[in-house]
gemmi code that builds the backbone of each chain (N, CA, C; Angstrom):
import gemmi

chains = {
    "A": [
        ("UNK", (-14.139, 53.720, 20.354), (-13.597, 54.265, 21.614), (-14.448, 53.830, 22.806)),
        ("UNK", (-13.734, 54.063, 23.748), (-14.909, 53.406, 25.142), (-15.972, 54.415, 25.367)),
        ("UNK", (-16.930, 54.362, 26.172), (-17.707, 55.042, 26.874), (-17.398, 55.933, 27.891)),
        ("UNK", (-18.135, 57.116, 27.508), (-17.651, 57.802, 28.620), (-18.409, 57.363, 29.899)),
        ("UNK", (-18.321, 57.688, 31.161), (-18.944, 57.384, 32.428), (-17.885, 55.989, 33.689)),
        ("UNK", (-18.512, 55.183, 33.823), (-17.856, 54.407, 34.558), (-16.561, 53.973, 34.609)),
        ("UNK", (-15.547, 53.584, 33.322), (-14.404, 53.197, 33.015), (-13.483, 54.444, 32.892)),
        ("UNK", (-14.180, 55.647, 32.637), (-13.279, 56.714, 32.537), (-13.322, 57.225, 34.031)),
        ("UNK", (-14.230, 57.141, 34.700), (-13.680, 57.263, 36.386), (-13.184, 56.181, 36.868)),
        ("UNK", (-13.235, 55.136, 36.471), (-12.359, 54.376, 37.001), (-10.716, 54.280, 36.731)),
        ("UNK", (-10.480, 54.999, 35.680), (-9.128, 54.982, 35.234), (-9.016, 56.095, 36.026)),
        ("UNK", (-9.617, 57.485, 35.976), (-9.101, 58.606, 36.775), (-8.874, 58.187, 38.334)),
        ("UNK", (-9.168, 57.479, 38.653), (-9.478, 56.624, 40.570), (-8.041, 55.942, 40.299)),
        ("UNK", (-7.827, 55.246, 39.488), (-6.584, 54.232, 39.210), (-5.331, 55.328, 38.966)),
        ("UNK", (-5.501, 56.298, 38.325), (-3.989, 57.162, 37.868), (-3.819, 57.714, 39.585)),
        ("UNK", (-5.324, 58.583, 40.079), (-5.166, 59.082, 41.302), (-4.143, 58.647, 42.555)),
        ("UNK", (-4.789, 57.012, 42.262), (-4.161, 56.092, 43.759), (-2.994, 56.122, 43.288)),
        ("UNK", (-1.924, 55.821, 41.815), (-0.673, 56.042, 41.392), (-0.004, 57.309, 41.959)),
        ("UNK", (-0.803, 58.550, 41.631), (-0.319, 59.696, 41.809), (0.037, 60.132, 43.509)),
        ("UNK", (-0.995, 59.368, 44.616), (-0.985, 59.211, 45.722), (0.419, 58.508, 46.058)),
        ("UNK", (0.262, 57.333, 45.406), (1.844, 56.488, 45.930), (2.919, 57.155, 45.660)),
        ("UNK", (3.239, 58.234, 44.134), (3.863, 58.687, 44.234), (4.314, 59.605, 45.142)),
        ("UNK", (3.257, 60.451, 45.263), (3.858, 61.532, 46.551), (4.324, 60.894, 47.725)),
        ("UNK", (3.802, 59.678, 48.506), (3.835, 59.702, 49.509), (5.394, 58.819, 49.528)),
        ("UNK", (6.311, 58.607, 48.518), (7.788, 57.907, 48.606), (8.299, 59.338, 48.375)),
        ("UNK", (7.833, 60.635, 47.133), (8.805, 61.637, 46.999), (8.845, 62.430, 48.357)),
        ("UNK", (7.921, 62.252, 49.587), (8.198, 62.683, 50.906), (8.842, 62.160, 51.525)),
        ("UNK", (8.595, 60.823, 51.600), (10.369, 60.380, 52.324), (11.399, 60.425, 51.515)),
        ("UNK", (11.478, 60.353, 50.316), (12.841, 60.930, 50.151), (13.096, 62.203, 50.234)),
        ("UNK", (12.274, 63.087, 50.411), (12.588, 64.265, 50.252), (12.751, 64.753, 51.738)),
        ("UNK", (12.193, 64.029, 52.807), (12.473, 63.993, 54.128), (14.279, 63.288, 53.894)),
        ("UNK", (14.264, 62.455, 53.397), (16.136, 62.201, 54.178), (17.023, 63.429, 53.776)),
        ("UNK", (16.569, 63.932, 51.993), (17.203, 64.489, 51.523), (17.613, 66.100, 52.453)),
        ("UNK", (16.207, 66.398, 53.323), (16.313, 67.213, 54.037), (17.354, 67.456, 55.306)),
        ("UNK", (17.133, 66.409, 56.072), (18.402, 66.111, 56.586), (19.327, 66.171, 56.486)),
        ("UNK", (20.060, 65.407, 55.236), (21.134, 65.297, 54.516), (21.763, 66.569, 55.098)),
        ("UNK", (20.714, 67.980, 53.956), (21.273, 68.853, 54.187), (21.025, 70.360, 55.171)),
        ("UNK", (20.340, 69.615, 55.807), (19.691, 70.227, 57.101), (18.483, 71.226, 56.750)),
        ("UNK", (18.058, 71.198, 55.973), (17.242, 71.852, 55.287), (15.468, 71.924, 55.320)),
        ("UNK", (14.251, 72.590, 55.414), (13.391, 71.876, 55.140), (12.456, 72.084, 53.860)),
        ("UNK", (11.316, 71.264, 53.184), (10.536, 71.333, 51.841), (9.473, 71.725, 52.280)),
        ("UNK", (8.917, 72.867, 51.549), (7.510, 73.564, 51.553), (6.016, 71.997, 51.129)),
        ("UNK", (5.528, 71.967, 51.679), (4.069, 71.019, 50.972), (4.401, 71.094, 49.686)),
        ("UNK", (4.241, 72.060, 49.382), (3.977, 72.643, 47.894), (4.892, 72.120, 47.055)),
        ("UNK", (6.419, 72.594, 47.569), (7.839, 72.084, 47.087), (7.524, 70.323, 46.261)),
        ("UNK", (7.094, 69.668, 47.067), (6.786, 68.228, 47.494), (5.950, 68.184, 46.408)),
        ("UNK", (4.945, 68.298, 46.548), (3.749, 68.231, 45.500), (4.403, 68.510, 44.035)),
        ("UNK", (5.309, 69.457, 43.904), (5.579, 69.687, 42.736), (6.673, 68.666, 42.117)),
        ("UNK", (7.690, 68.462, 43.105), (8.389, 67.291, 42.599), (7.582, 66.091, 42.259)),
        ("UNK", (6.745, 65.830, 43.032), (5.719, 64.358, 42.740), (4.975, 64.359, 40.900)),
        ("UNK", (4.809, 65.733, 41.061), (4.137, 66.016, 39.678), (4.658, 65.651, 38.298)),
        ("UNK", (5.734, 66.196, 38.772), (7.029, 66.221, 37.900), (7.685, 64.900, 37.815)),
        ("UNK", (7.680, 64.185, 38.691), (7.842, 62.751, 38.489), (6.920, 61.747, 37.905)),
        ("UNK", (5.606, 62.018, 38.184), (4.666, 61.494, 37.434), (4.845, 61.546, 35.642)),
        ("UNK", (4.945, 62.778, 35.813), (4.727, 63.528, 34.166), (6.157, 62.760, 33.766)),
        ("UNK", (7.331, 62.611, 34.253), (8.466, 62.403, 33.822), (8.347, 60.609, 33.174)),
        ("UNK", (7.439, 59.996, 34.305), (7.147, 58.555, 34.180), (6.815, 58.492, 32.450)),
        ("UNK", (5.641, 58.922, 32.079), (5.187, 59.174, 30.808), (5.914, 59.336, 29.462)),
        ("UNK", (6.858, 60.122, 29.996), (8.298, 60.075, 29.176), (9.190, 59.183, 29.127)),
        ("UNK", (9.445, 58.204, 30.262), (10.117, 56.900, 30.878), (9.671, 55.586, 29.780)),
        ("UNK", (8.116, 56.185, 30.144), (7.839, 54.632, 29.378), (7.469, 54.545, 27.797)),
        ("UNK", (7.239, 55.807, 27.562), (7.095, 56.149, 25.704), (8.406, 55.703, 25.333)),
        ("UNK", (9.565, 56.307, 25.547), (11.093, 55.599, 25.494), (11.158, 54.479, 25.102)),
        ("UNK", (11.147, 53.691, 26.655), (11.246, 52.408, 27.044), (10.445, 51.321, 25.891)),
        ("UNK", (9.376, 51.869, 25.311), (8.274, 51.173, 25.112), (8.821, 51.258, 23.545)),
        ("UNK", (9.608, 51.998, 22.731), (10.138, 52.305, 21.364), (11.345, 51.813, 21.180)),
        ("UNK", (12.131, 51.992, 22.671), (13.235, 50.965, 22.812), (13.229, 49.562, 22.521)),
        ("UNK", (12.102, 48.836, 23.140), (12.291, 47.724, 23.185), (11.932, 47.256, 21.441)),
        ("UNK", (10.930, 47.992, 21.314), (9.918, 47.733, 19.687), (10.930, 48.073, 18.541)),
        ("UNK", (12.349, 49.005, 18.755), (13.314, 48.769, 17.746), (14.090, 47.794, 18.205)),
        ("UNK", (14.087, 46.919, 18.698), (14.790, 45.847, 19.450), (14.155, 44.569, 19.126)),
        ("UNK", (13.202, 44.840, 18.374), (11.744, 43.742, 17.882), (11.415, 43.194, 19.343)),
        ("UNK", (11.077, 43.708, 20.209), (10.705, 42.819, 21.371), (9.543, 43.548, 22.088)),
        ("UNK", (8.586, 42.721, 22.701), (7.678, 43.618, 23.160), (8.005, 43.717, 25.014)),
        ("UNK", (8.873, 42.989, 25.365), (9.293, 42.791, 26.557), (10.821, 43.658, 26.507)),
        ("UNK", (10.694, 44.980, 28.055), (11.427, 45.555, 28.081), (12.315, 45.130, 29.197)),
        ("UNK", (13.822, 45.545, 28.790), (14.933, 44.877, 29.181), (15.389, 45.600, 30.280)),
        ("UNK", (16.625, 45.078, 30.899), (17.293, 46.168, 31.255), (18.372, 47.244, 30.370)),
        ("UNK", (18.640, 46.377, 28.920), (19.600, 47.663, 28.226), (18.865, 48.015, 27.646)),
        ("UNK", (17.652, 48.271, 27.796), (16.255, 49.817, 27.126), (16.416, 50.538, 28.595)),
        ("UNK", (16.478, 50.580, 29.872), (17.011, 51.098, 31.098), (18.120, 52.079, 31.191)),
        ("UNK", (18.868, 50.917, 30.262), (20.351, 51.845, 29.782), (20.692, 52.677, 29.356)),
        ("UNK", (19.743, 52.603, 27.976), (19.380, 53.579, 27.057), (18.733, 54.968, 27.599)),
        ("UNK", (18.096, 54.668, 28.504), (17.215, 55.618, 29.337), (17.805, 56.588, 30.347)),
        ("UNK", (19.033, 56.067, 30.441), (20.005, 56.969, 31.292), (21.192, 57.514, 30.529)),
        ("UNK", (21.142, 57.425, 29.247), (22.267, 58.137, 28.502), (22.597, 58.923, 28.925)),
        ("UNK", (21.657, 60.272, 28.922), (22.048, 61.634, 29.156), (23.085, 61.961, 30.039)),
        ("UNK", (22.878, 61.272, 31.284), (24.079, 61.664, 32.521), (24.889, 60.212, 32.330)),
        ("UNK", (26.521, 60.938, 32.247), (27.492, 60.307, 32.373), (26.914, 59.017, 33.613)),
        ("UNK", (27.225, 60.163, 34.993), (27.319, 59.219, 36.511), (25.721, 58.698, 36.545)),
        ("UNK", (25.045, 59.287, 35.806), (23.245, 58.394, 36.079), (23.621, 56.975, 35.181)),
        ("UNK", (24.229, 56.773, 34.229), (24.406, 55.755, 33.242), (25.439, 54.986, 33.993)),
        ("UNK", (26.557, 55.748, 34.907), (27.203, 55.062, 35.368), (26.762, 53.673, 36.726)),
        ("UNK", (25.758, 54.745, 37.408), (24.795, 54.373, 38.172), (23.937, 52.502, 38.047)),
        ("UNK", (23.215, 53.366, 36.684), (22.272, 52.392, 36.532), (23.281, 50.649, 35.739)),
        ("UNK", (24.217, 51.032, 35.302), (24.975, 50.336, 34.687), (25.856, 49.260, 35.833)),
        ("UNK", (25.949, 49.974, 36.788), (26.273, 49.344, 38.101), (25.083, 48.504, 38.609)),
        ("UNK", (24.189, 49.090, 38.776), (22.716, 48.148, 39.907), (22.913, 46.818, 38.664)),
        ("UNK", (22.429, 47.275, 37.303), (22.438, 46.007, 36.400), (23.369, 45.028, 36.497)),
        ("UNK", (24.244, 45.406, 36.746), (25.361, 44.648, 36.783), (25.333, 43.346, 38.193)),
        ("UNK", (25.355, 44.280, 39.625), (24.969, 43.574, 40.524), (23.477, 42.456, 40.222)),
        ("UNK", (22.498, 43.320, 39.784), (21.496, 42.257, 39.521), (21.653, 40.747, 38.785)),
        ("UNK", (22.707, 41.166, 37.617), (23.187, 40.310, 36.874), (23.779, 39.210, 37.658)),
        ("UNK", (24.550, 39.688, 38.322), (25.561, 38.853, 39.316), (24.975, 38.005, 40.364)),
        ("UNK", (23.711, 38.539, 41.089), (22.376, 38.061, 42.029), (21.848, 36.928, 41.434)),
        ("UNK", (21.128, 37.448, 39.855), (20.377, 36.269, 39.344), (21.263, 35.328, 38.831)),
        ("UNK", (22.552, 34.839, 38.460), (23.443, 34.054, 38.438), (23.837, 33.360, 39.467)),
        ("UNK", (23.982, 34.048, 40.491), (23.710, 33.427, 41.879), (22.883, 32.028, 42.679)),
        ("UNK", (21.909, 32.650, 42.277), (20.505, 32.133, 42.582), (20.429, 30.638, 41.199)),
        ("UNK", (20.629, 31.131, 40.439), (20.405, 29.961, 39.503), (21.420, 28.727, 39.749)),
        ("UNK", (22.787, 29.592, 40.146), (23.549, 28.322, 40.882), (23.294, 27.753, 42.046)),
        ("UNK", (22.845, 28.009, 42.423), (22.168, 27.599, 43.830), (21.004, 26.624, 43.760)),
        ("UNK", (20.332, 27.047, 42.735), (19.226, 26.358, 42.199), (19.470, 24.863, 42.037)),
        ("UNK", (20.916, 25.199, 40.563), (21.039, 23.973, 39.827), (22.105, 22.835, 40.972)),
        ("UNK", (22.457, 23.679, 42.021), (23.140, 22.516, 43.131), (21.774, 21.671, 43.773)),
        ("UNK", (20.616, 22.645, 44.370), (19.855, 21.824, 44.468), (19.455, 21.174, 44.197)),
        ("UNK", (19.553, 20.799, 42.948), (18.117, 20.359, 41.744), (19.434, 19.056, 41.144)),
        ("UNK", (20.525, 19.094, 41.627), (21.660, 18.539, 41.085), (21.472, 16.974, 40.655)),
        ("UNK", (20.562, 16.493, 41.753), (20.316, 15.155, 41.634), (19.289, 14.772, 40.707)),
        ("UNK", (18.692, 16.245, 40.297), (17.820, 15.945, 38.594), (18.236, 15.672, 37.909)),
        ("UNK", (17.781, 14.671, 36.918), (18.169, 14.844, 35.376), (17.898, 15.904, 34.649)),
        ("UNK", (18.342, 15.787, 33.264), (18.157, 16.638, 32.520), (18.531, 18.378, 32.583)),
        ("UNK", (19.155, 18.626, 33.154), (19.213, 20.608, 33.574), (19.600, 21.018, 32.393)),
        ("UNK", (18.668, 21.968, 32.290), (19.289, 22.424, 30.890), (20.200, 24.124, 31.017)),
        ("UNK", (21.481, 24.451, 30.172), (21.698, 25.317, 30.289), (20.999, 26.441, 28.492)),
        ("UNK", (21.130, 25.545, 28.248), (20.320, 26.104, 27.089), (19.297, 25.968, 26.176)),
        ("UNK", (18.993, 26.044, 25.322), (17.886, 26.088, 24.392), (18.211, 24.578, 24.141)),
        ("UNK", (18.996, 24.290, 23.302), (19.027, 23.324, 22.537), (19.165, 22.272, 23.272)),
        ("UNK", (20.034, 22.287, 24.578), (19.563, 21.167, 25.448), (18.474, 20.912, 25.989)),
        ("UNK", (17.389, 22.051, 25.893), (16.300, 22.114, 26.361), (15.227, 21.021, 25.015)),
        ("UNK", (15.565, 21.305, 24.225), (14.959, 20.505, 22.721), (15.208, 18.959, 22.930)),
        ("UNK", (16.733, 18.923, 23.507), (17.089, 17.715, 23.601), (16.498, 16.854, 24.598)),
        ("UNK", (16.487, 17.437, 25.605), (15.636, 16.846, 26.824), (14.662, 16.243, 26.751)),
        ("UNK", (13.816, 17.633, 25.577), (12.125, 16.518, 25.377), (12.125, 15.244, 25.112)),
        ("UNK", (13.217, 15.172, 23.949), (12.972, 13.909, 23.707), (13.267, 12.703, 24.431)),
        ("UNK", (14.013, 12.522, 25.058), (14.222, 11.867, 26.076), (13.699, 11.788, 27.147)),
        ("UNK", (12.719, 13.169, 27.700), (11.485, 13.020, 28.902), (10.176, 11.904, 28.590)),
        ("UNK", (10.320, 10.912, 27.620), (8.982, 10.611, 27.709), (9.693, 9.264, 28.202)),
        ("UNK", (10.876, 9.216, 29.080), (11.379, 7.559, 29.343), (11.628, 8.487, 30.421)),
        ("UNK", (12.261, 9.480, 30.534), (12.469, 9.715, 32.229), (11.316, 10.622, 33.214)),
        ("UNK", (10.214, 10.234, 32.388), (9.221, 10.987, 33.179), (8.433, 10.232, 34.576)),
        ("UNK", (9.045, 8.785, 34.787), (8.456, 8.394, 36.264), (9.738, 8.546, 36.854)),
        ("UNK", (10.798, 9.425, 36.898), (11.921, 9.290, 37.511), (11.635, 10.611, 38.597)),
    ],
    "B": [
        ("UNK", (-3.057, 51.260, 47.633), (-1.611, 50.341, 48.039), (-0.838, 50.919, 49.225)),
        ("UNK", (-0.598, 49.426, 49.604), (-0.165, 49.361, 50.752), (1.596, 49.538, 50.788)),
        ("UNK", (1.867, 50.516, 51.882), (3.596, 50.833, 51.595), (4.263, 49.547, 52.042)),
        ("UNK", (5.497, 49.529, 51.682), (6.400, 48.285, 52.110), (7.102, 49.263, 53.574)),
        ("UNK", (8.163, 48.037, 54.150), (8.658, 48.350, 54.849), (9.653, 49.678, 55.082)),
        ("UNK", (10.198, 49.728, 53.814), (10.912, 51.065, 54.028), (10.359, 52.160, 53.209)),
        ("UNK", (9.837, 53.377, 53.444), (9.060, 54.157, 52.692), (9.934, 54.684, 51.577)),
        ("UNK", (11.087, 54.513, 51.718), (11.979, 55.428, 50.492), (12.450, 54.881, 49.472)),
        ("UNK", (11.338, 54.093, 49.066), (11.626, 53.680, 47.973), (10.536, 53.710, 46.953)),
        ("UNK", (10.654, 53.393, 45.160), (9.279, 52.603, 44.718), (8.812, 51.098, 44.855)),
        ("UNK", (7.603, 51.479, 45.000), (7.041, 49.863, 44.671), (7.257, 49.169, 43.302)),
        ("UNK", (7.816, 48.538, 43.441), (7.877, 47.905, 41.738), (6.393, 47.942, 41.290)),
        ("UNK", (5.504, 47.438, 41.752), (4.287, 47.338, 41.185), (3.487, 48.468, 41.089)),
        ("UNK", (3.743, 49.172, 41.973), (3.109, 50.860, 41.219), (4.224, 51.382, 39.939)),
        ("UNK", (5.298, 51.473, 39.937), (6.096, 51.756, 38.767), (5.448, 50.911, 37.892)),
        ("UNK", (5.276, 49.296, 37.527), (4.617, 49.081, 36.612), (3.532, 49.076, 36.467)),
        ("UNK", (2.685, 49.423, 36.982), (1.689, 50.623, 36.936), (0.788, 51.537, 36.071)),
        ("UNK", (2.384, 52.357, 36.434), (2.705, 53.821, 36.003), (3.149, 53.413, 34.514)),
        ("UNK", (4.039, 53.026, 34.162), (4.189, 52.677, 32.614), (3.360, 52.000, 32.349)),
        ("UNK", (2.457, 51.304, 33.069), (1.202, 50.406, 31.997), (0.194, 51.508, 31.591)),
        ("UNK", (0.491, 52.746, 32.238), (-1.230, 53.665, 31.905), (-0.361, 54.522, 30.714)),
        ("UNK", (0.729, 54.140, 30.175), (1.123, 55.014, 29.096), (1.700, 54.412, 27.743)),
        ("UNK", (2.217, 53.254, 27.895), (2.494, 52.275, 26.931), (1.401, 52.274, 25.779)),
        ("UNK", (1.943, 52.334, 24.136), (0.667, 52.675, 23.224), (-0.267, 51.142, 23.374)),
        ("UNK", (0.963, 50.014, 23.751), (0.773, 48.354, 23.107), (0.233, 48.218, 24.128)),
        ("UNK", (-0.513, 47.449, 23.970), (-1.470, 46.302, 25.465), (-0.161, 45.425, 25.765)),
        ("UNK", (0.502, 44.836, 24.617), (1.504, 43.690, 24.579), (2.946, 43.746, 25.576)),
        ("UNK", (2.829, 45.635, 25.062), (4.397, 45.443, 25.850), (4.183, 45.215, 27.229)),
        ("UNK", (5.923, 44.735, 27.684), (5.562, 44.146, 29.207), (6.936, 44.739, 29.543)),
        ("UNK", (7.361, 44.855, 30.688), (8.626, 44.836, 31.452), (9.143, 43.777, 31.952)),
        ("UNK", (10.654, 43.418, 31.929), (11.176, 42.135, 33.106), (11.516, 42.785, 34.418)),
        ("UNK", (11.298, 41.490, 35.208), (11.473, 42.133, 36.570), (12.390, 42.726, 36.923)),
        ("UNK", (13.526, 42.662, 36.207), (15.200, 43.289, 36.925), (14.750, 45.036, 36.248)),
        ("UNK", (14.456, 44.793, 34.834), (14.233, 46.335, 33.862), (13.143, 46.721, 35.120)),
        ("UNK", (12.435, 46.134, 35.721), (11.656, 47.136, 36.613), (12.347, 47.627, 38.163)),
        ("UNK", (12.817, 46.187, 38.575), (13.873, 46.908, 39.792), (14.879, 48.014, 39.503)),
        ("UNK", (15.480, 48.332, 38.330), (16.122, 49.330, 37.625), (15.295, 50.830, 37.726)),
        ("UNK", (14.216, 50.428, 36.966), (13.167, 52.046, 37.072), (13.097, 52.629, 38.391)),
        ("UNK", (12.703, 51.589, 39.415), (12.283, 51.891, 40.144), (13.487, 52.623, 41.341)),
        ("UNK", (14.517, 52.017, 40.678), (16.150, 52.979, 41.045), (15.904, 54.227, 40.296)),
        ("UNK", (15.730, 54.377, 39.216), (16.335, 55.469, 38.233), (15.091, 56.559, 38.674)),
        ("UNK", (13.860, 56.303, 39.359), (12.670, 57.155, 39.703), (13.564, 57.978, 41.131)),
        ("UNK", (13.757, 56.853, 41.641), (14.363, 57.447, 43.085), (15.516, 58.279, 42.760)),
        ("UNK", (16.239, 58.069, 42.217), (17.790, 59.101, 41.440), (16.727, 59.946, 41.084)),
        ("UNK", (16.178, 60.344, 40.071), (15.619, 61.289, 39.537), (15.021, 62.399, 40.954)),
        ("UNK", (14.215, 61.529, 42.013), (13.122, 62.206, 43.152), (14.731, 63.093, 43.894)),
        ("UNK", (15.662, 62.376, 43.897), (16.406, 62.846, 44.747), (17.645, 64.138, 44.521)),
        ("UNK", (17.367, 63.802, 43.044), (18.286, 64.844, 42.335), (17.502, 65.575, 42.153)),
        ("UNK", (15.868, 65.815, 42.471), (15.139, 67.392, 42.395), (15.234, 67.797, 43.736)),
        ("UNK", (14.981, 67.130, 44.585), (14.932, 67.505, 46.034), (16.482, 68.075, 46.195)),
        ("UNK", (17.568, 67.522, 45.763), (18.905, 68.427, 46.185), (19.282, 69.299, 45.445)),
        ("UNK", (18.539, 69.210, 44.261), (18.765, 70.518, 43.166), (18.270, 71.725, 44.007)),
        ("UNK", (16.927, 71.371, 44.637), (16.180, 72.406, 44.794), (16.382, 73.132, 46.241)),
        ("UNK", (17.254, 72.129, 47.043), (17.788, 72.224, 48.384), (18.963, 73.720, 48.394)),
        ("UNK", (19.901, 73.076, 47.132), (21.146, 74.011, 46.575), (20.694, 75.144, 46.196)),
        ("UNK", (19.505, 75.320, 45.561), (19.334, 76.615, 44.964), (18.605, 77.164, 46.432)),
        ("UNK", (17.861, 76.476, 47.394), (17.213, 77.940, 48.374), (18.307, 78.358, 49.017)),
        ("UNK", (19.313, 77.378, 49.001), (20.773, 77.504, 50.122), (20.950, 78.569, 49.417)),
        ("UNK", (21.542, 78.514, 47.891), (21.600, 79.573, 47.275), (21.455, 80.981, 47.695)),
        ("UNK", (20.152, 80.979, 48.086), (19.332, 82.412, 48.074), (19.475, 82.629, 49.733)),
        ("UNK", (20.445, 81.962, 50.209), (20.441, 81.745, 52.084), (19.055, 81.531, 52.552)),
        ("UNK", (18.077, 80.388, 51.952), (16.499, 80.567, 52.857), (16.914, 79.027, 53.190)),
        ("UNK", (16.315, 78.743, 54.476), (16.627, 77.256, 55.012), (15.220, 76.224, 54.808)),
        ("UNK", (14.616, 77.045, 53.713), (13.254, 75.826, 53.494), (13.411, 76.116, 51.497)),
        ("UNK", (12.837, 74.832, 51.170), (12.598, 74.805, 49.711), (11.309, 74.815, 49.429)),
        ("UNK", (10.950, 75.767, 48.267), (9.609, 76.359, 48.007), (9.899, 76.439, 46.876)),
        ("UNK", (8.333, 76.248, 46.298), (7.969, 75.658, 45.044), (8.655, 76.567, 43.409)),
        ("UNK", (9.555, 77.558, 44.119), (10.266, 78.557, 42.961), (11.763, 78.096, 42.952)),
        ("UNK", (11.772, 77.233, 43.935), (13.081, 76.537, 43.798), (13.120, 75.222, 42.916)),
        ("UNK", (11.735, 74.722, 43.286), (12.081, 73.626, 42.605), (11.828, 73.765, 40.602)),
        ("UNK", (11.131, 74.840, 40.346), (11.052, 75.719, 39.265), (12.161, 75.903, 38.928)),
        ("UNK", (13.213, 76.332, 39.525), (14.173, 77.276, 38.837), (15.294, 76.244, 38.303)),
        ("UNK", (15.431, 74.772, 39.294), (15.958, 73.870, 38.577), (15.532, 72.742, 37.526)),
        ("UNK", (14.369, 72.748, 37.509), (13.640, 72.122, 36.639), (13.675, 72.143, 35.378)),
        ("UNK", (14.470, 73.159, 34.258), (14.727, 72.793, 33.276), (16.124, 72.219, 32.593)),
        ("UNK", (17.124, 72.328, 34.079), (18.694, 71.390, 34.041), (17.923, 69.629, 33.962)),
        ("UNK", (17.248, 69.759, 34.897), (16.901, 68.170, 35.626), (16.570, 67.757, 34.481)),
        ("UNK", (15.595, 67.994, 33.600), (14.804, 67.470, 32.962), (15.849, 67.228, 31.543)),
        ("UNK", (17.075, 68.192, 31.607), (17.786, 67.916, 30.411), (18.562, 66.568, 30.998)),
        ("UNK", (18.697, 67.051, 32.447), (19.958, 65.886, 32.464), (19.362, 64.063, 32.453)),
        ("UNK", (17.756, 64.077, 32.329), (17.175, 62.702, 32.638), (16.303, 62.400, 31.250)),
    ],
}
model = gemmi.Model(1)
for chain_id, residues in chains.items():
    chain = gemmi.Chain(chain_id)
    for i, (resn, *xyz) in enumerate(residues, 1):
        res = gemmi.Residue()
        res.name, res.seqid = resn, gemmi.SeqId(i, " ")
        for name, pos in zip(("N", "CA", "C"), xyz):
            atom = gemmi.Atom()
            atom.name, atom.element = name, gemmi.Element(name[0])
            atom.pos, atom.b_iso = gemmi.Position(*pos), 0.0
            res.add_atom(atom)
        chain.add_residue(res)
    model.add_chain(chain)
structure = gemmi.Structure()
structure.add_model(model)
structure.setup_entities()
């Protein structure tokens, strides 16, 4: 196990500045939300949602992190995200939407890419053209 | 850390972060979209306590939310996320 002293205040300094960032976004949202409904949040109110979001994170990523590992992958996706919003119908509906747009963004962008890049050889759309390419890069590599 | 331009949101990089100080694996990692996602699903979550807790002082006719409000919805929220 590590040592106690220096690295264990340094992790407590590191969760702190986390716990800081958190509060200081659950106040502006909790400032529009106020508005919204004309309403206002105690300090305290605030603090406690932040808490509760923190602590909730912990739960987010134990999930996330079992999701992906029955998925054999150590890299988490967006449908371990998915998974993560089961519970609510319209939260799943939600998150199932942003993915979607994202999906649609990074498809975007890659076409955009491959117009630029158009006058390259070789583009690969997949794996196996990607295999194929090598072999043929060692004649088109002063091109 | 320094805030971005619009405060109402997360930082992607404090969200991954926040799941790096809890993850059991050194290995696991997030992709960037699965993190632009969290960092939606944190803000849904911040905002559905703040109006949970808005509804219930309305509830009680008080025009400020205090920390027994946000208590009293706190065990719906937590089922519904």
């Amino acid at each position: 196990m590590e040592p106690e002293g220096e690295p264990e205040r340094e992790r407590l300094l590191h969760t702190q500045r986390l716990k800081a960032a958190v509060h200081y976004t659950v106040g502006c949202l909790s400032q529009e939300v106020a508005e919204d409904k004309e309403i206002q949040f105690s300090k305290q109110s605030i603090a406690a949602i932040s808490e509760i979001t923190f602590r909730q994170c912990e739960n987010f990523a134990k999930d996330l992190e079992m999701f992906a590992r029955h998925g054999k992958r150590t890299i988490i996706n967006t449908e371990d995200v998915k998974l993560l919003a089961r519970r609510s119908n319209s939260l799943l509906r939600y998150i199932t939407q942003k993915s979607e747009e994202l999906a649609l963004n990074n498809l975007e962008q890659k076409e955009r890419k491959k117009k630029k890049s158009s006058a390259a050889k070789g583009r690969t759309t997949s794996d196996e053209q990607m295999e194929a390419g090598i072999a043929e890069s060692e004649d088109s590599n002063m091109a | 850390l320094t805030s971005s331009v619009s405060c109402s949101l997360f930082i992607q990089e404090t969200v991954n972060k926040i799941l790096h100080l809890h993850f059991r694996d050194d290995k696991t990692k997030i992709s960037s979209d699965a993190l632009l996602l969290m960092a939606e699903m944190l803000k849904v979550f911040v905002r559905e306590a703040a109006a949970r807790g808005a509804r219930q002082a309305q509830a009680e006719d008080l025009d400020r939310v205090d920390i027994e409000h946000v208590e009293k919805v706190l065990p719906q929220l937590l089922l519904d996320f």
